[in-house]
N, CA, C and O atoms as CSV, one atom per row, in Angstrom:
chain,resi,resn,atom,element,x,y,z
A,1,UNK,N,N,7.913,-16.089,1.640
A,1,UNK,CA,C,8.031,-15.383,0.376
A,1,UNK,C,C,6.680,-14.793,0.022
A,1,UNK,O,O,5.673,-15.404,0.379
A,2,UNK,N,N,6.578,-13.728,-0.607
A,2,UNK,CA,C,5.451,-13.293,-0.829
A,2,UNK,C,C,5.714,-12.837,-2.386
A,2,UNK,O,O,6.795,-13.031,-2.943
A,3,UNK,N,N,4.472,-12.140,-3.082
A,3,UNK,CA,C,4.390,-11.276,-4.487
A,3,UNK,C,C,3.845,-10.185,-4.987
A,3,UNK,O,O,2.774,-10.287,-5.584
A,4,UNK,N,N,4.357,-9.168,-4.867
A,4,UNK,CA,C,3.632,-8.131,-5.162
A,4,UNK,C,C,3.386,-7.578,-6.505
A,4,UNK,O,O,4.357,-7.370,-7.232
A,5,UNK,N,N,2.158,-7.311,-6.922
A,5,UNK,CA,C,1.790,-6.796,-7.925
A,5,UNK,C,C,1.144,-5.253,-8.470
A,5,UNK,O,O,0.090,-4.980,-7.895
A,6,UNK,N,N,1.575,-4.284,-9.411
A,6,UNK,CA,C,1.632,-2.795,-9.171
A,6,UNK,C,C,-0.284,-3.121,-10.006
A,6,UNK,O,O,-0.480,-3.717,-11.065
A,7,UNK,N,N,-1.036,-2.695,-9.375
A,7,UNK,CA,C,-2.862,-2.503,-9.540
A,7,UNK,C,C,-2.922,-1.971,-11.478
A,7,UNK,O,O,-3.887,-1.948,-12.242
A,8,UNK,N,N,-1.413,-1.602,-11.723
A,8,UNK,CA,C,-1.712,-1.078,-13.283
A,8,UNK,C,C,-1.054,-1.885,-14.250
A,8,UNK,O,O,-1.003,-1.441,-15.397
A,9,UNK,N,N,-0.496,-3.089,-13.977
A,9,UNK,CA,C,0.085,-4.332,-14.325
A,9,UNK,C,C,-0.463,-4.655,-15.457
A,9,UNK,O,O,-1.433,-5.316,-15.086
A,10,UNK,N,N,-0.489,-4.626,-16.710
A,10,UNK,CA,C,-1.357,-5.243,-17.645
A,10,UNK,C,C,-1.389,-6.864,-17.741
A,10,UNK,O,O,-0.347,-7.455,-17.458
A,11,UNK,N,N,-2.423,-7.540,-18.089
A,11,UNK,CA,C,-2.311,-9.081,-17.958
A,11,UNK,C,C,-1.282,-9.661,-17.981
A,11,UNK,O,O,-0.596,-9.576,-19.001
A,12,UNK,N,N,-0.796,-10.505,-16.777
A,12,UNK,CA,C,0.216,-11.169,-16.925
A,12,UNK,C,C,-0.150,-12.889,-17.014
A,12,UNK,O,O,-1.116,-13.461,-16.508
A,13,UNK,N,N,0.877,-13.434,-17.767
A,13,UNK,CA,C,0.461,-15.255,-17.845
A,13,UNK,C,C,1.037,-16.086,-16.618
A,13,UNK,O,O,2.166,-15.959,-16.144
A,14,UNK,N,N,0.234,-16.794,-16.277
A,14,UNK,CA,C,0.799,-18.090,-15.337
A,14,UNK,C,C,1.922,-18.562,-16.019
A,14,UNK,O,O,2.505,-19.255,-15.186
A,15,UNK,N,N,2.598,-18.582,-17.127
A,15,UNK,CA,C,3.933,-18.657,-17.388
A,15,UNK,C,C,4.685,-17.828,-16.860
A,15,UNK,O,O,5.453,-18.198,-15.972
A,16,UNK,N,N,4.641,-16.374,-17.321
A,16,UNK,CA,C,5.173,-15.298,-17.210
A,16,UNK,C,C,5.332,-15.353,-15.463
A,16,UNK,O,O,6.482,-15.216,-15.046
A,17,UNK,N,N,4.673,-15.468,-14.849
A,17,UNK,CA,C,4.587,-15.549,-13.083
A,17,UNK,C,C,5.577,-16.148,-12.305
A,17,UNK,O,O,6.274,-15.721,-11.385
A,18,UNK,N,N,5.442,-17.872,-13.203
A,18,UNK,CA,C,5.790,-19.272,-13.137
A,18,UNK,C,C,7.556,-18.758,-13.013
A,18,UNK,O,O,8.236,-18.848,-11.991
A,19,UNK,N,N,8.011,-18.224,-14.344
A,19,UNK,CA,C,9.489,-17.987,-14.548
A,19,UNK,C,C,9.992,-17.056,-13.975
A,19,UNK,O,O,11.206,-17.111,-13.781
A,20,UNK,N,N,9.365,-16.088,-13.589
A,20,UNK,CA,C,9.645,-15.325,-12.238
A,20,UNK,C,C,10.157,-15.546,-11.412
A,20,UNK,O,O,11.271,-15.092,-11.152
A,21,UNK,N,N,9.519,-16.318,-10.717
A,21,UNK,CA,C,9.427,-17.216,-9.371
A,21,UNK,C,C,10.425,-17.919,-9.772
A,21,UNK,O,O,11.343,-17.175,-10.118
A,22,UNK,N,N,10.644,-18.892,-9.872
A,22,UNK,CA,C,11.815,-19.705,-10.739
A,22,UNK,C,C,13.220,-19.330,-10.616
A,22,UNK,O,O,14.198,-19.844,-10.074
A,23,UNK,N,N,12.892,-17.696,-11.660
A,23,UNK,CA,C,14.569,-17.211,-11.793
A,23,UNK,C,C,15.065,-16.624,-10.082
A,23,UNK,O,O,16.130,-16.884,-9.523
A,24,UNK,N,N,13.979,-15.826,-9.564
A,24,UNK,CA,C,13.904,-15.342,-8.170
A,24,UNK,C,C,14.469,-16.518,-7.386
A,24,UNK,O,O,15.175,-16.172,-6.438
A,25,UNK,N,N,14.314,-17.903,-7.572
A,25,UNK,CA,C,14.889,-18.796,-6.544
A,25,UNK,C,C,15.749,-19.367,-6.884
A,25,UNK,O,O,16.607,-19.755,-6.090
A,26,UNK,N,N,15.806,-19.627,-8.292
A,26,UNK,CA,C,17.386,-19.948,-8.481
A,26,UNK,C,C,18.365,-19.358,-8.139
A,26,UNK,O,O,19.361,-19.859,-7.618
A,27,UNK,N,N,18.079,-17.610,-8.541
A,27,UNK,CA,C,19.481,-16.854,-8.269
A,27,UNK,C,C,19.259,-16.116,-6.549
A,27,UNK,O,O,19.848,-15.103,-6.173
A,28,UNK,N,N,18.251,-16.944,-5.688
A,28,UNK,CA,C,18.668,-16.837,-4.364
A,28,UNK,C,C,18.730,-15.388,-4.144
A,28,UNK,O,O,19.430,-14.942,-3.235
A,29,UNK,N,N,17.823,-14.374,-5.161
A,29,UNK,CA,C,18.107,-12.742,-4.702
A,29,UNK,C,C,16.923,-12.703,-3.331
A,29,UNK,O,O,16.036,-13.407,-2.849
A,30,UNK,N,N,17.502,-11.563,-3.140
A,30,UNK,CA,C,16.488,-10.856,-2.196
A,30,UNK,C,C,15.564,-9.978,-3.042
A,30,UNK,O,O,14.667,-9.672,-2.258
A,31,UNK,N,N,15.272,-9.338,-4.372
A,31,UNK,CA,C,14.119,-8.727,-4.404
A,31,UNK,C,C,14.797,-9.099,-6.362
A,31,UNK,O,O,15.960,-9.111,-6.765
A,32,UNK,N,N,13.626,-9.320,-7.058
A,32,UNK,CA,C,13.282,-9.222,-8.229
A,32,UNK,C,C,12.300,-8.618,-8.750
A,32,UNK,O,O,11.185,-8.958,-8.356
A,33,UNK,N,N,12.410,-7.456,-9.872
A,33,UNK,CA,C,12.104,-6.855,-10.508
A,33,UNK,C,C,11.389,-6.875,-11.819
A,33,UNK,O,O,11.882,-6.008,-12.541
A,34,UNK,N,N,10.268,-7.622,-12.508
A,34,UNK,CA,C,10.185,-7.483,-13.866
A,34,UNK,C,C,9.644,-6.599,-14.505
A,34,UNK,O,O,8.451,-6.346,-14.343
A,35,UNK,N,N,10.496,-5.872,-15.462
A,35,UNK,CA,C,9.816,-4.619,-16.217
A,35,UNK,C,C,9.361,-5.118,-17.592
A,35,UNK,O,O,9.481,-6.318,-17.837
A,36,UNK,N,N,8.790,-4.194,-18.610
A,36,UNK,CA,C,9.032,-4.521,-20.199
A,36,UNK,C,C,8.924,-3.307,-20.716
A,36,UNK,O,O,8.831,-2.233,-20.123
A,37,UNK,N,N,8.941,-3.536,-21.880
A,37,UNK,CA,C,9.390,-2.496,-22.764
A,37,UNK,C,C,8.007,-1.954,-23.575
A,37,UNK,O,O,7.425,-2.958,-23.986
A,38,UNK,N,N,7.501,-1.110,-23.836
A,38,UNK,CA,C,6.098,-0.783,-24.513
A,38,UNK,C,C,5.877,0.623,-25.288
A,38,UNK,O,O,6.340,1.708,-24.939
A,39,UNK,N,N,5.317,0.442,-26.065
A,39,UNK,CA,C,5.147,1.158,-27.118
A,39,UNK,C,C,4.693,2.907,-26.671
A,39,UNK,O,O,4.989,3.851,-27.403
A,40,UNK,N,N,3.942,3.065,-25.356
A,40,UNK,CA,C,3.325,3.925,-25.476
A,40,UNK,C,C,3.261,3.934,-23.645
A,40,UNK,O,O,2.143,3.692,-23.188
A,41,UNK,N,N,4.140,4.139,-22.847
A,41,UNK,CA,C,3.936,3.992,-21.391
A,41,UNK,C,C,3.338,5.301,-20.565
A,41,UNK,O,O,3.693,5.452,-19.395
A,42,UNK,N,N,2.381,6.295,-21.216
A,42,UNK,CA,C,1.985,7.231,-20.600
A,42,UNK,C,C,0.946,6.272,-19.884
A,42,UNK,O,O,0.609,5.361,-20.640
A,43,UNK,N,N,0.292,6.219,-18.527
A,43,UNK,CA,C,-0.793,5.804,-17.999
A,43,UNK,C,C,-0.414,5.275,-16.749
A,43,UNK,O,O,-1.026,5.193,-15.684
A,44,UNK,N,N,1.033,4.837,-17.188
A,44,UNK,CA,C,1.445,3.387,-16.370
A,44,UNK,C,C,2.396,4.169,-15.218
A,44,UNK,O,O,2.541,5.390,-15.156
A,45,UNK,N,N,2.977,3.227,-14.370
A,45,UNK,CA,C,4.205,3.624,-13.409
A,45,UNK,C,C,5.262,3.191,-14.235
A,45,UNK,O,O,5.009,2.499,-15.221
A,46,UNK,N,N,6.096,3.425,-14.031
A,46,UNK,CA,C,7.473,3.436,-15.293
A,46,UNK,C,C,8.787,2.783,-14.225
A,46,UNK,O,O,8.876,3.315,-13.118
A,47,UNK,N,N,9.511,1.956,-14.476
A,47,UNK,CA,C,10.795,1.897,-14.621
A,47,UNK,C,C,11.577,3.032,-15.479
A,47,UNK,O,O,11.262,3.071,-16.668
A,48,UNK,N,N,12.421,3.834,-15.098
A,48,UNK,CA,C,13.486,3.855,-16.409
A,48,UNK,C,C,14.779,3.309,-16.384
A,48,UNK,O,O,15.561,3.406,-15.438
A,49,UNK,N,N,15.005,2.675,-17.557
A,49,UNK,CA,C,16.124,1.706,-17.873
A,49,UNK,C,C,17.317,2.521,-18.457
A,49,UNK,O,O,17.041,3.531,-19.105
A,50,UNK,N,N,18.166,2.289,-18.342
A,50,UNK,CA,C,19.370,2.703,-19.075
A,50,UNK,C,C,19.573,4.369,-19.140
A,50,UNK,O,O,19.215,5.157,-18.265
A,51,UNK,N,N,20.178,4.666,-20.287
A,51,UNK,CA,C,19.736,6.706,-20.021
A,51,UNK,C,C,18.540,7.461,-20.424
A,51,UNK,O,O,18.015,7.408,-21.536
A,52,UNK,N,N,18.238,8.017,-19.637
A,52,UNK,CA,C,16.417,8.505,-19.520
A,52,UNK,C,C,17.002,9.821,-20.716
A,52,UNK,O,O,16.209,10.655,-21.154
């Protein structure tokens, strides 16, 4: 298993990591995704969620 992280990631917590990992092995996927939601996402690489 490995973890990849995008270089424009803003701080993430050893919790936040922790439950990752976690949900990733409970539900036995092959690739997990965590996005969030933010006020102002010009800078960043983007997910878009739902209808753009």
């Amino acid at each position: 298993q490995f973890l990849i992280l995008n270089g424009d990631t803003p701080l993430l917590t050893k919790d936040t990591l922790t439950s990752l990992i976690d949900y990733h092995q409970s539900e036995k996927a092959s690739l997990t995704l965590l996005t969030t939601v933010i006020p102002d996402p010009r800078g960043y690489g983007r997910v878009v969620r739902g209808k753009a």
